[in-house]
C-alpha positions in Angstrom: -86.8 -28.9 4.6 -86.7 -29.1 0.7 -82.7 -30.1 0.3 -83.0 -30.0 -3.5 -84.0 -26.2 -3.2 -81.2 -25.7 -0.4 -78.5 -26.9 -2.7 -79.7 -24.9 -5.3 -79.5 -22.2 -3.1 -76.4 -22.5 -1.8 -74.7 -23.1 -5.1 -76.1 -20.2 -6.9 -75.2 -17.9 -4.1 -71.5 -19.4 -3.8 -71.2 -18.7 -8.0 -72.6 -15.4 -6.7 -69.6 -14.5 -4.6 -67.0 -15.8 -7.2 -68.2 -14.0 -10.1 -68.9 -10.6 -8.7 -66.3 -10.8 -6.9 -67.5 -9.4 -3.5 -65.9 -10.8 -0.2 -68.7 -12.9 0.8 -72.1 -13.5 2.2 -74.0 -11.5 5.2 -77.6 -12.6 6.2 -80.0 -9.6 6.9 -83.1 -10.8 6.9 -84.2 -10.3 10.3 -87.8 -12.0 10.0 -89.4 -13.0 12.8 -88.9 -16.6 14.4 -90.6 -16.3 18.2 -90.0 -19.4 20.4 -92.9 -21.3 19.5 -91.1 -21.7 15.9 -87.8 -23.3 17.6 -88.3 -26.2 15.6 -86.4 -24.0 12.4 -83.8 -23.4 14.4 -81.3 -26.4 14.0 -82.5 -25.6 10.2 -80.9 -21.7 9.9 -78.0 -22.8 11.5 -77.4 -26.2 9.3 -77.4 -23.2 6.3 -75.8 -20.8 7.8 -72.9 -23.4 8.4 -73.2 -25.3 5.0 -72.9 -21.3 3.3 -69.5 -21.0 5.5 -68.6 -24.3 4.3 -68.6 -24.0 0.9 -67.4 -20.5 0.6 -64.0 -21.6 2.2 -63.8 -24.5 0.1 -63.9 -21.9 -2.8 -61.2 -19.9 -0.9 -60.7 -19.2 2.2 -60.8 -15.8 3.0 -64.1 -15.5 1.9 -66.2 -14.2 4.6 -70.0 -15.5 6.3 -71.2 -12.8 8.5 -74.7 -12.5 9.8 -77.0 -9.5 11.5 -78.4 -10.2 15.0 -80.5 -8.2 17.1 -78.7 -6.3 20.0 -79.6 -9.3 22.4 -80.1 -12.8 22.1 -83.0 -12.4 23.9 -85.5 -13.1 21.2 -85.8 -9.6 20.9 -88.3 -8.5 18.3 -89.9 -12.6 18.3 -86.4 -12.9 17.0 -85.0 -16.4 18.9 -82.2 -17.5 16.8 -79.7 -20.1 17.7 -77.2 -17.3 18.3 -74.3 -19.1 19.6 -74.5 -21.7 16.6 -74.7 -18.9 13.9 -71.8 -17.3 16.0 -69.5 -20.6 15.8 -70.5 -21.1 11.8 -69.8 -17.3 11.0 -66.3 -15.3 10.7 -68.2 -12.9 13.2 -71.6 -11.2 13.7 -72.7 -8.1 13.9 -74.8 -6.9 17.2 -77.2 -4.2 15.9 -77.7 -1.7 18.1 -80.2 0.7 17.7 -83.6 0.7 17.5 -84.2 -0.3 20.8 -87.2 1.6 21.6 -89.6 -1.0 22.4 -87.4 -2.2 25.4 -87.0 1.0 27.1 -90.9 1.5 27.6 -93.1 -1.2 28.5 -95.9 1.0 30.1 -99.0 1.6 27.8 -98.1 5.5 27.7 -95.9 5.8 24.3 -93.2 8.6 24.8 -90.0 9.1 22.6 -87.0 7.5 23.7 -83.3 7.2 23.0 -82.6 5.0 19.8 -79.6 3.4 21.2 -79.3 3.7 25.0 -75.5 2.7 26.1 -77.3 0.8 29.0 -78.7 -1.4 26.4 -76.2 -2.2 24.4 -73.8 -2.7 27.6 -76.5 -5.7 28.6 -76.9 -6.9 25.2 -73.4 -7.4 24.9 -73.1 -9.2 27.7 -76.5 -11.4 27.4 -73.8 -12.7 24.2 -71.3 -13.1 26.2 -73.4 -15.6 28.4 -73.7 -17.8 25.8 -70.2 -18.7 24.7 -69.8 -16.4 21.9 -66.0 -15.2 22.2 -65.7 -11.1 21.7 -63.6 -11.2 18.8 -66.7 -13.4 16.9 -68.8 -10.1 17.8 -68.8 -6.8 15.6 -70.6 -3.6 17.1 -73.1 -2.0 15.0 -74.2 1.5 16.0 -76.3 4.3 14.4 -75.5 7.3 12.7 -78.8 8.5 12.2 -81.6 9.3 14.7 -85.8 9.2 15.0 -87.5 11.8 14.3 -90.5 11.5 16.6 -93.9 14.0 16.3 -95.4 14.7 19.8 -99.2 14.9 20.4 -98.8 17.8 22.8 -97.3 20.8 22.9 -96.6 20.2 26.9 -93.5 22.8 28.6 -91.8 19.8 29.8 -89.1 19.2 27.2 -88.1 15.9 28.5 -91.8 14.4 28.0 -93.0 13.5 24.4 -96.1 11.6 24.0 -96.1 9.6 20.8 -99.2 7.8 19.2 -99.0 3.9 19.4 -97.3 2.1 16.5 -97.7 -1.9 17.3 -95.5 -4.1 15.4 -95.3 -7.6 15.7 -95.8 -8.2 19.5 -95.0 -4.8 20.6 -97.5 -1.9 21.3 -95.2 0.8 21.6 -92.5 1.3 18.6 -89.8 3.7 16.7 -91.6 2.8 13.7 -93.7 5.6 13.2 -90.5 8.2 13.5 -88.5 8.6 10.8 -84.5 7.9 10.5 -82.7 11.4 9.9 -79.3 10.9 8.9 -76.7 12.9 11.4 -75.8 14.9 8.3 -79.3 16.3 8.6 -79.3 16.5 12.0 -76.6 18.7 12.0 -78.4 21.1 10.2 -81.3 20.5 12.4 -79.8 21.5 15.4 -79.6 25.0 15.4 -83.1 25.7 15.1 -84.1 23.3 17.9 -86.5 24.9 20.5 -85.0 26.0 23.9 -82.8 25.2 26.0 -81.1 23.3 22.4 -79.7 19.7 23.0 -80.6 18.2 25.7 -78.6 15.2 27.5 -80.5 12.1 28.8 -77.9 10.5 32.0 -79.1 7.3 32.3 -79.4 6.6 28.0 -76.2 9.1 27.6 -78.3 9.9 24.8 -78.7 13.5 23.5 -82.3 14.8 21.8 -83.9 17.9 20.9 -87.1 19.7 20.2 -88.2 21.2 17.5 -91.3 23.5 16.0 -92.6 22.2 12.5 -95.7 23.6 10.9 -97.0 24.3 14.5 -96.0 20.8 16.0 -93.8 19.6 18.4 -91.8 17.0 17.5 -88.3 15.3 19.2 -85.5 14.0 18.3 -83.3 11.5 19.6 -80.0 10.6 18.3 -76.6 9.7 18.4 -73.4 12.2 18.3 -69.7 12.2 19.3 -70.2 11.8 22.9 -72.9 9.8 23.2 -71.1 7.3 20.8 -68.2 7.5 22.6 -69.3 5.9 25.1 -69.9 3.0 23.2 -66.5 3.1 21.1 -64.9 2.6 24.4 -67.1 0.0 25.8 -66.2 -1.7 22.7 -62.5 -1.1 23.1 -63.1 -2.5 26.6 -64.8 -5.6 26.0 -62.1 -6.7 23.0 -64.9 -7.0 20.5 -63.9 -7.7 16.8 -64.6 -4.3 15.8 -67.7 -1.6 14.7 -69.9 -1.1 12.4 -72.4 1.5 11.1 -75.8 2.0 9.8 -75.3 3.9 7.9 -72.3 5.6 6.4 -74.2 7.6 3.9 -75.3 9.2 7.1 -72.8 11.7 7.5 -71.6 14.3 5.6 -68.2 14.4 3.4 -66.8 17.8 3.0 -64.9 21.0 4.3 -67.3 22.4 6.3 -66.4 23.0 10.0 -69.3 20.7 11.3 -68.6 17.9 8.8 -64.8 17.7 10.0 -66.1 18.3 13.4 -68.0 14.7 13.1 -64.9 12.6 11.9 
């Protein structure tokens, strides 16, 4: 730990907050740091705390808020001291979506729901587990969806194959599909091959099909209901609040589906 190029750090980043004049500080950096790196851990959250510190100091409403995976489960190699950056933070936010990689661990690649309630249900309460109080604990969820491109044209809507995107330590990823914004979607929708939107039970997770340039490709997503779902689990569990990725994503106007999404 170089502690001359922390406090630099932390002091230009502090003068950052006051003289723009933003509400504070929220780490996104999501890099990998898989179990055999535990050793940085007591280091991310010495700075993470140390940040918090001195922004209050400054004033305190000033806010320290930090992205997390939708488990603590070193999800994506990523093992952070969750319940330390939890207790150093005014809350954190749980992203969820983008989960494909834990719904299929077979080595047949298939399109799958981006943000299955299931999963963020579990997530939830993996935090839980640890200590971290509801209220420290802000819900992120999608409005957007992946776009995925099938390599057949099989009859059996429900069944996508996808070609194998590794990344990091998993062979079978979303990172080869595309996020369409709902707005898009919308638009998307009426064209999609029959029988239209389809509903997955155990993900309460709509998709579709669609025809482009002579491919197949699916598209899984989130809407009203299946985010419903979610809002109310939410509600349930007394969490701090919600959050979105991203609110470009939907469309702002007077047109009967753009009210209907609101």
């Amino acid at each position: 730990m170089n502690n001359t190029a922390r406090d630099l750090w932390l002091a230009s980043n502090i003068a950052k907050v006051e003289n723009t004049f933003t509400d504070g500080i929220n780490f996104d950096f999501e890099d990998a740091m898989p179990q055999s790196q535990s050793h940085l851990q007591p280091y991310l959250a010495s700075l993470t705390q140390q940040l918090a510190d001195g922004l209050r100091k400054r004033h305190p409403d000033y806010q320290t808020t930090f992205d997390v995976a939708y488990s603590p489960n070193c999800i994506d190699q990523r093992c952070y001291p969750y319940a330390a950056l939890a207790r150093a933070c005014d809350f954190v936010v749980v992203m969820a979506y983008d989960m494909y990689f834990t719904l299929n661990k077979s080595s047949s690649c298939v399109a799958s729901p981006n943000a299955p309630f299931p999963v963020v249900a579990d997530g939830l309460q993996d935090f839980f587990k640890l200590g971290i109080a509801p209220s420290s604990l802000v819900l992120g969820l999608p409005w957007y969806g992946h776009y995925y491109t099938c390599l057949s044209r099989t009859t059996n809507a429900s069944y996508c194959p996808i070609a194998p995107a590794p990344w990091r330590d998993e062979y079978c990823t979303d990172a080869s599909a595309p996020e369409i914004g709902f707005n898009t979607i919308a638009t998307m929708l009426p064209h999609a091959l029959p029988p239209g939107r389809m509903w997955d039970a155990y993900a309460k997770s709509p998709y579709f099909d669609l025809m482009q340039n002579g491919t197949r490709h699916q598209m899984w997503y989130d809407d009203i209901e299946s985010l419903t779902y979610k809002y109310k689990f939410a509600k349930l569990m007394s969490l701090r609040g919600l959050a979105f990725w991203t609110i470009d994503f939907l469309a702002y106007g007077t047109d009967p589906r753009q009210v209907h999404e609101w």
